[in-house]
C-alpha positions as CSV (number, residue, x, y, z in Angstrom):
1,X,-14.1,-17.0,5.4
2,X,-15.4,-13.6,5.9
3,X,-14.1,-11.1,2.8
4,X,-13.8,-7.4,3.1
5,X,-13.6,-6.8,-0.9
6,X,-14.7,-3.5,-2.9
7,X,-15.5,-3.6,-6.6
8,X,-12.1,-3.0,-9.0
9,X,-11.6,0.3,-10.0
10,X,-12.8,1.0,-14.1
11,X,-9.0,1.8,-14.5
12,X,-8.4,-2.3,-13.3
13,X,-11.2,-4.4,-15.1
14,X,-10.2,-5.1,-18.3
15,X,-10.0,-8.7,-19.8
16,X,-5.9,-9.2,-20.4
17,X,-5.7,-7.9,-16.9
18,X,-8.2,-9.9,-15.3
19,X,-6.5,-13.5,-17.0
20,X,-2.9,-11.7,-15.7
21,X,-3.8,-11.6,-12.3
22,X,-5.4,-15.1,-12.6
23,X,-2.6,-16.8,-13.9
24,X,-0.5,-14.9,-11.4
25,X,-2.8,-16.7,-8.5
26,X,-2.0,-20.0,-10.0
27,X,1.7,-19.3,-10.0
28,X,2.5,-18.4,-6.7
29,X,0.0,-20.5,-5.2
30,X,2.0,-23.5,-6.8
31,X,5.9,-21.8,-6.3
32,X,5.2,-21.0,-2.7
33,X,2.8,-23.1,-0.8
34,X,3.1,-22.3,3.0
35,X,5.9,-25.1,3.9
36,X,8.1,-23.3,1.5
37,X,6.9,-19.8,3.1
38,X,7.9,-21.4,6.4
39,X,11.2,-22.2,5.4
40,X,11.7,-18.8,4.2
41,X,10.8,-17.6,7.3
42,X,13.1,-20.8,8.8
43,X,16.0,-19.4,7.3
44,X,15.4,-15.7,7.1
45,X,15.4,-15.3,3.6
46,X,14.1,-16.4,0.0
47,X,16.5,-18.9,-1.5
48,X,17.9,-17.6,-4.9
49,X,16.6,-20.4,-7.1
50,X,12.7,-18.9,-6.9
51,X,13.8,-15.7,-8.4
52,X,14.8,-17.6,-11.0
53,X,11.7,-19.4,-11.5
54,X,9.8,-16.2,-11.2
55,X,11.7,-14.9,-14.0
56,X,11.0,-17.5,-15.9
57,X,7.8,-17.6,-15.4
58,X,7.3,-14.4,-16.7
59,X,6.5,-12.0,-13.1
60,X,9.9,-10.2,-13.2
61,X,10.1,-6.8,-14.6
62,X,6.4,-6.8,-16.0
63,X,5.9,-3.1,-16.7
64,X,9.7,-2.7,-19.1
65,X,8.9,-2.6,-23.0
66,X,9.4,-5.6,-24.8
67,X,12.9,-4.1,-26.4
68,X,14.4,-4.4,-23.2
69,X,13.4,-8.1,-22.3
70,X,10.3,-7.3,-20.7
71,X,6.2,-8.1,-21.8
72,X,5.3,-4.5,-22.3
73,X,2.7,-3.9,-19.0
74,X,2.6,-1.2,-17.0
75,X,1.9,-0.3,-13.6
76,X,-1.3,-1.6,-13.2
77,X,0.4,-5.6,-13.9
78,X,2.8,-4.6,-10.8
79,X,-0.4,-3.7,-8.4
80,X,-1.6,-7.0,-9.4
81,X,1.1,-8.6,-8.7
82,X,1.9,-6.6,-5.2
83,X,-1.5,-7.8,-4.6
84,X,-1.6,-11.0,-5.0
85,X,1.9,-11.7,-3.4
86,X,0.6,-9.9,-0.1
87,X,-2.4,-11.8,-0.2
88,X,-1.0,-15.3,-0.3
89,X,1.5,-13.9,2.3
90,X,4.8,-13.9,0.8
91,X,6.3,-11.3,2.8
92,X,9.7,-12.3,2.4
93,X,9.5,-12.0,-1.9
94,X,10.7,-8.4,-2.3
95,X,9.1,-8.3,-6.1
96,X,7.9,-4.6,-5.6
97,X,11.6,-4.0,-5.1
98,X,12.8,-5.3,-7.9
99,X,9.7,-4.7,-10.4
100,X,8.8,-1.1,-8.9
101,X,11.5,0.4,-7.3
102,X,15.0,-0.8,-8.7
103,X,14.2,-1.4,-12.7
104,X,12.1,1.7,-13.1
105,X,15.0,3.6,-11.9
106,X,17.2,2.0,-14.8
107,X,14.3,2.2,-17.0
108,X,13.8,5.8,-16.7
109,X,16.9,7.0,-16.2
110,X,19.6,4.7,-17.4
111,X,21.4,5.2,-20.5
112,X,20.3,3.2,-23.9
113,X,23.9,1.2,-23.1
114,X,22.8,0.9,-19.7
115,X,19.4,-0.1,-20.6
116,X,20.0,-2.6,-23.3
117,X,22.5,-4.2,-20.7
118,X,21.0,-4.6,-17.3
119,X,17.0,-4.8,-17.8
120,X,17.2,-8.3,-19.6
121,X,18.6,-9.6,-16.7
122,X,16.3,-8.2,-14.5
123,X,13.3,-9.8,-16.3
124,X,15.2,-13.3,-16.7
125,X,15.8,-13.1,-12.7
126,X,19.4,-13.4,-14.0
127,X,20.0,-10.8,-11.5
128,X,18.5,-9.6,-8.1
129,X,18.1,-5.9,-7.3
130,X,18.8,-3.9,-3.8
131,X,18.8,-0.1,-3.2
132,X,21.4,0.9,-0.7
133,X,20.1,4.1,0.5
134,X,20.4,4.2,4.1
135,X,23.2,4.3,6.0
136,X,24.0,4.2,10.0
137,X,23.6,7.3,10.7
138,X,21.7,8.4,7.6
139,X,17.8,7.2,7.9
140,X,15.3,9.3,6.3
141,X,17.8,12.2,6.0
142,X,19.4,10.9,2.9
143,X,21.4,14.3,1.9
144,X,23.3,13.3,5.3
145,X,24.9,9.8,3.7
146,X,28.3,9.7,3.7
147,X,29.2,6.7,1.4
148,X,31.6,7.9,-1.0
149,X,32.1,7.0,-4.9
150,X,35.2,8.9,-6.0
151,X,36.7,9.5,-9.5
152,X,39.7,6.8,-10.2
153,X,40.7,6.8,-13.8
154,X,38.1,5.3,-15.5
155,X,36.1,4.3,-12.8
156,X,34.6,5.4,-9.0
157,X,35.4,3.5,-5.8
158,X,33.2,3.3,-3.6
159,X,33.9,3.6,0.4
160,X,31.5,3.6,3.2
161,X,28.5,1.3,4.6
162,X,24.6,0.9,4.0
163,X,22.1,-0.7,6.6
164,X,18.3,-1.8,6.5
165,X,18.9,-3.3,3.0
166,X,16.5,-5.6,1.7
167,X,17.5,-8.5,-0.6
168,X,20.5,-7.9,1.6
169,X,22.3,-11.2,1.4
170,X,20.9,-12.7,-2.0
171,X,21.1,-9.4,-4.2
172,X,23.9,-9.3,-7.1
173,X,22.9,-5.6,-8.6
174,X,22.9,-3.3,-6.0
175,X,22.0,0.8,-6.9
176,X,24.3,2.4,-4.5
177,X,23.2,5.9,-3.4
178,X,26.8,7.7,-2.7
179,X,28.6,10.8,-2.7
180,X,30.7,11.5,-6.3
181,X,31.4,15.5,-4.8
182,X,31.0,15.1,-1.3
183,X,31.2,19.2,-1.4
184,X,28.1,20.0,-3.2
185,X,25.6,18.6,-0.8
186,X,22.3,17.1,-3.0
187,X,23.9,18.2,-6.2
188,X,27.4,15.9,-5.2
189,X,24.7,12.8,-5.1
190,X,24.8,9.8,-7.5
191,X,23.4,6.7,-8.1
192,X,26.1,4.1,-9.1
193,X,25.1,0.0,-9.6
194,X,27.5,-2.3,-8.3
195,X,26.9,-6.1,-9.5
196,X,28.8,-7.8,-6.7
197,X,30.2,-10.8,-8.6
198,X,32.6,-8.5,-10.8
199,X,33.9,-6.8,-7.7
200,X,36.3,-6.9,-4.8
201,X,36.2,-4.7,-1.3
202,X,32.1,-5.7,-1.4
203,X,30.9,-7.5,2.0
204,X,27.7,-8.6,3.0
205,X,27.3,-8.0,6.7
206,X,25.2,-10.2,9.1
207,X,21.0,-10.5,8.3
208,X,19.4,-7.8,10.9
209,X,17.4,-10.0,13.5
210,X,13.7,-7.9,13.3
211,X,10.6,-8.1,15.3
212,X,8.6,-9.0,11.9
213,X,9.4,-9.8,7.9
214,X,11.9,-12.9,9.8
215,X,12.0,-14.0,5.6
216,X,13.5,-11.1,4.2
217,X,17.2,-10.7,4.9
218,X,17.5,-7.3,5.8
219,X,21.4,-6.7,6.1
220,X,24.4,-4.5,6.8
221,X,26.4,-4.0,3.1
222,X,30.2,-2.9,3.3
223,X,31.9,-1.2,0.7
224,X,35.8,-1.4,1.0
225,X,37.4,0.5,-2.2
226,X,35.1,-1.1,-4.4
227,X,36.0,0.1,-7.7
228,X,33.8,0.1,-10.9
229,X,33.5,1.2,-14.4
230,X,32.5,4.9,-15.3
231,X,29.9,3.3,-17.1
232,X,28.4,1.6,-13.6
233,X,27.1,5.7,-12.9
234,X,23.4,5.5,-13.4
235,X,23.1,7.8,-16.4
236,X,26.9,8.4,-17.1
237,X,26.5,12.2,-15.7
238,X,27.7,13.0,-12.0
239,X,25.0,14.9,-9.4
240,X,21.7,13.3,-10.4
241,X,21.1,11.0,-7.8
242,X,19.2,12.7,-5.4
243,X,17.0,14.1,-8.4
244,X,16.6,10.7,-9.7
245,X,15.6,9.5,-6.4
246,X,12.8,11.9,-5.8
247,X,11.8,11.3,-9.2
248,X,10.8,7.8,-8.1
249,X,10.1,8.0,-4.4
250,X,6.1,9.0,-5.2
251,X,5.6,5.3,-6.6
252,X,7.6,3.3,-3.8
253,X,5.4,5.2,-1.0
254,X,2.1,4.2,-3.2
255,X,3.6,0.9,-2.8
256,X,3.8,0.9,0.7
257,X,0.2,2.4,1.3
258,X,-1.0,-0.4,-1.0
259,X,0.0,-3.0,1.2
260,X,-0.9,-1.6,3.7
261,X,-4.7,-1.5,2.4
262,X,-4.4,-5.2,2.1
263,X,-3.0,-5.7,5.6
264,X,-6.1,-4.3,7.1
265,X,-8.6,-5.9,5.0
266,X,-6.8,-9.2,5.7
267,X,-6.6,-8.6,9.6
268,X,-10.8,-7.5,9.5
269,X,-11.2,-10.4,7.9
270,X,-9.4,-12.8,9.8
271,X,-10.9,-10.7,13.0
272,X,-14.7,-11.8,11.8
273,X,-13.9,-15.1,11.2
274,X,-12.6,-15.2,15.4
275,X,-14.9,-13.2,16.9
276,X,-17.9,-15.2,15.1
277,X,-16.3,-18.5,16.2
278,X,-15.1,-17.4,19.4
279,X,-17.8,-17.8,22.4
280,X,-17.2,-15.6,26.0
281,X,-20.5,-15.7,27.8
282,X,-22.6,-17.6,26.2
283,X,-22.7,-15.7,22.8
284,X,-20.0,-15.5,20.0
285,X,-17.7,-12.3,20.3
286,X,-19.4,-10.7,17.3
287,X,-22.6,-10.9,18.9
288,X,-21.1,-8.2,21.6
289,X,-22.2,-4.5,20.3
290,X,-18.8,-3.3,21.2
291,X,-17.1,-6.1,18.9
292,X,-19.6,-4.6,16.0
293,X,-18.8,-1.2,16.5
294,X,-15.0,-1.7,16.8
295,X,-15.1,-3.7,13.8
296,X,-17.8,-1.0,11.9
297,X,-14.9,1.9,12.7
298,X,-12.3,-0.6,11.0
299,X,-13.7,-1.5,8.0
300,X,-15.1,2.2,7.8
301,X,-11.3,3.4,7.6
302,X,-10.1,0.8,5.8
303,X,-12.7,1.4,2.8
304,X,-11.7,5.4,3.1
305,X,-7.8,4.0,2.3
306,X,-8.5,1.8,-0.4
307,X,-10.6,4.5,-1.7
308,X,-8.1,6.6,-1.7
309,X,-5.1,4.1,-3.1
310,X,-7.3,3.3,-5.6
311,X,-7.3,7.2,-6.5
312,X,-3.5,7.0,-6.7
313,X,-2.8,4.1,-8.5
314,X,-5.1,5.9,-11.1
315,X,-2.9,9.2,-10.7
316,X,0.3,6.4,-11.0
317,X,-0.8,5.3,-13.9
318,X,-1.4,8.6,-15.6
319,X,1.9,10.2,-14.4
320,X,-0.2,12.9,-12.4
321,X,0.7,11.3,-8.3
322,X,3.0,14.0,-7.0
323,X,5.1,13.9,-4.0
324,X,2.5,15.6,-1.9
325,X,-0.2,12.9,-2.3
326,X,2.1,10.0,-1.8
327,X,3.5,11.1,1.0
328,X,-0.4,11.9,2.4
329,X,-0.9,8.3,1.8
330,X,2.4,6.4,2.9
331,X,1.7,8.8,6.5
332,X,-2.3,8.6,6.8
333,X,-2.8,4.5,5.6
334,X,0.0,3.1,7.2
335,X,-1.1,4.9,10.3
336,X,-4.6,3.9,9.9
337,X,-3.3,0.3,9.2
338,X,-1.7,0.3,12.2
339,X,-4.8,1.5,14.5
340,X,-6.5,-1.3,12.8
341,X,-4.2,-4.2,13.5
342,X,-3.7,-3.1,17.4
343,X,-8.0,-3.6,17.2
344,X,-8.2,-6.5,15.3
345,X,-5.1,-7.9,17.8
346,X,-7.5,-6.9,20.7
347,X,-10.3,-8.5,19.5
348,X,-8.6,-11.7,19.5
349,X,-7.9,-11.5,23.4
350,X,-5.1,-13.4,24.5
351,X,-4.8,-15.4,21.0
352,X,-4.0,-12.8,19.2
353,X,-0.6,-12.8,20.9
354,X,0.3,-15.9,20.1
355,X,2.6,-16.6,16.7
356,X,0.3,-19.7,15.0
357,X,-2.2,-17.0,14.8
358,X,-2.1,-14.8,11.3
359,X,-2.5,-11.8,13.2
360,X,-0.4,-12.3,15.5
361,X,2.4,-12.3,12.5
362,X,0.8,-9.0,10.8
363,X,0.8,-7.5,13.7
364,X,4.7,-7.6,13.8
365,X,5.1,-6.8,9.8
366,X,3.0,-3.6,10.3
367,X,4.7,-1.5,12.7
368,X,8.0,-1.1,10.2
369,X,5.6,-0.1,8.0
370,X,5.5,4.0,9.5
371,X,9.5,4.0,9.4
372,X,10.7,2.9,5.9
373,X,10.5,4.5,2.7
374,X,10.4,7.6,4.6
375,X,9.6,7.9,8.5
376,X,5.9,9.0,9.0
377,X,7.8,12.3,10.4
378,X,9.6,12.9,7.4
379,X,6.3,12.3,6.2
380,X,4.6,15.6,7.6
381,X,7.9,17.5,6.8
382,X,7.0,17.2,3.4
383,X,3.6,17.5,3.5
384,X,4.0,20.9,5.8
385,X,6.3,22.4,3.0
386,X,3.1,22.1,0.2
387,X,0.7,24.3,2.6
């Protein structure tokens, strides 16, 4: 096969790292050969029992200290991991959820009680996170949500419905975003976790049928009254939320633009591998100076984004990536990796269009990728305000 690869970064070669990511190849490459992808894909989401396993192999929260349950990595274990789950295509397995989104948002701004309690069972798979941010009519815009969580004695209940939720139908700690002053706009937000087995008024509605992703349940959650503990509120004081959201937001757009990086190299690469097999006139497709060229401008931008990436993971790591740069490269890669699969599609003709083919599937997986954590648009907003 054709490879697309530039050297690791100085920040990724070391020797603990290097045996990480090789024993995470071996893992996944055992847990989830492609029949068991395909039946993910078969029944729209990842059965509960691999979580499990995951945890217990060790994958699950890999960047919390070792006081809460977990091995004591940091964010560089989580790239690997991102990584190497793209690569072997397990697009269903929302692990950046649950390692880089959900448990740093414990992690960093739960209380010790809070802490001490829930990370353990994130690590042991125990339990399986979701973030219900958006809502109906509340994408992007999240200061527009209208999910309530009102004071009732010691507790909130929660009243309202979230949409677009990943690890929709399988997830058991959910991190609410709601409303605990609906009066004082960003300042009345909160984050509250619901862990659905110790509640009632919780419904899970239907998986959404998408255009790509078919193994990740994406679903509709309902919250009817749902009524938890005071000590459910994600850092036991009111009016955080939104701050504790933005807080985290730069990381989950890196995220995004990661995989992106690795959807393009994969799609150039698959693209050689056609166009050198393929004949049309007497000459493989390659051979055609217009196939070369296309395929020069695609692994010309694709180097530019990993470049980049590679620049903030680095800034990740080091607590210097800011909200301006991730949202520079959640707009600019995933827009780039789009460009590139439409070519690479192209350059597999009338094949390219057809499901059995990889790119075919990638091609679908990639155009959500402009919309979520953030529309493109909201994108530029942000990006406009830092000029």
């Amino acid at each position: 096969m054709s490879t697309l690869t530039l050297p690791l970064p100085d920040f990724m070669q070391d020797e603990e790292l290097r045996m990480f990511a090789d024993a995470a190849q071996r893992f996944f490459s055992r847990a989830a050969p492609p029949e068991r992808i395909q039946k993910w894909v078969d029944d729209g989401q990842v059965e509960r029992e691999f979580w499990t396993e995951v945890g217990e192999a060790g994958f699950l929260g890999v960047s919390l200290p070792e006081e809460y349950g977990g091995p004591g990595g940091d964010f560089r274990h989580d790239i690997v991991l991102c990584e190497t789950c793209a690569r072997l295509g397990l697009d269903g397995f929302a692990i950046t959820l649950h390692n880089v989104i959900v448990s740093p948002y414990i992690q960093l701004h739960g209380t010790e009680e809070q802490k001490q309690r829930w990370l353990p069972k994130l690590v042991s798979g125990e339990r399986v996170c979701a973030i219900a941010m958006s809502e109906p009519g509340a994408g992007s815009d999240l200061q527009a949500i209208r999910t309530t969580a009102l004071k009732d004695g010691d507790g909130y209940r929660i009243n309202g419905s979230k949409t677009f939720i990943s690890n929709g139908q399988i997830a058991d700690f959910i991190v609410v975003v709601a409303k605990t002053d609906p009066s004082k706009g960003a300042r009345g937000v909160s984050l509250l976790v619901v862990e659905t087995d110790k509640v009632e008024g919780f419904r899970r509605g239907n998986k959404l049928d998408k255009i790509g992703h078919e193994a990740q349940d994406t679903s509709e959650l309902f919250f009817d009254d749902v009524y938890i503990p005071a000590e459910n509120l994600l850092g036991g004081v009111e009016g955080k939320g939104f701050f504790q959201l933005m807080a985290e937001l730069p990381r989950e757009r890196l995220i995004i633009a990661v995989n992106s990086v690795i959807a393009m190299e994969k799609a150039i690469n698959w693209t050689l591998d056609y166009t050198k097999d393929r004949k049309a006139f007497g000459q493989s497709v390659f051979e055609f100076q217009n196939t070369q060229f296309q395929l020069a401008a695609c692994k010309a931008k694709a180097v530019v984004a990993r470049t980049f990436v590679n620049d903030c993971i680095e800034k990740a790591c080091n607590g210097t990536l800011d909200n301006d740069t991730s949202a520079i490269a959640k707009m600019w890669v995933t827009d780039t990796e789009w460009e590139i699969m439409d070519a690479c599609l192209q350059l597999h003709g009338g094949y390219g269009y057809v499901n059995e083919f990889p790119i075919a599937k990638q091609w679908k997986n990639s155009r959500i990728q402009r919309i979520y954590g953030g529309s493109n648009e909201i994108m530029k907003v942000l990006i406009a305000r830092g000029l």
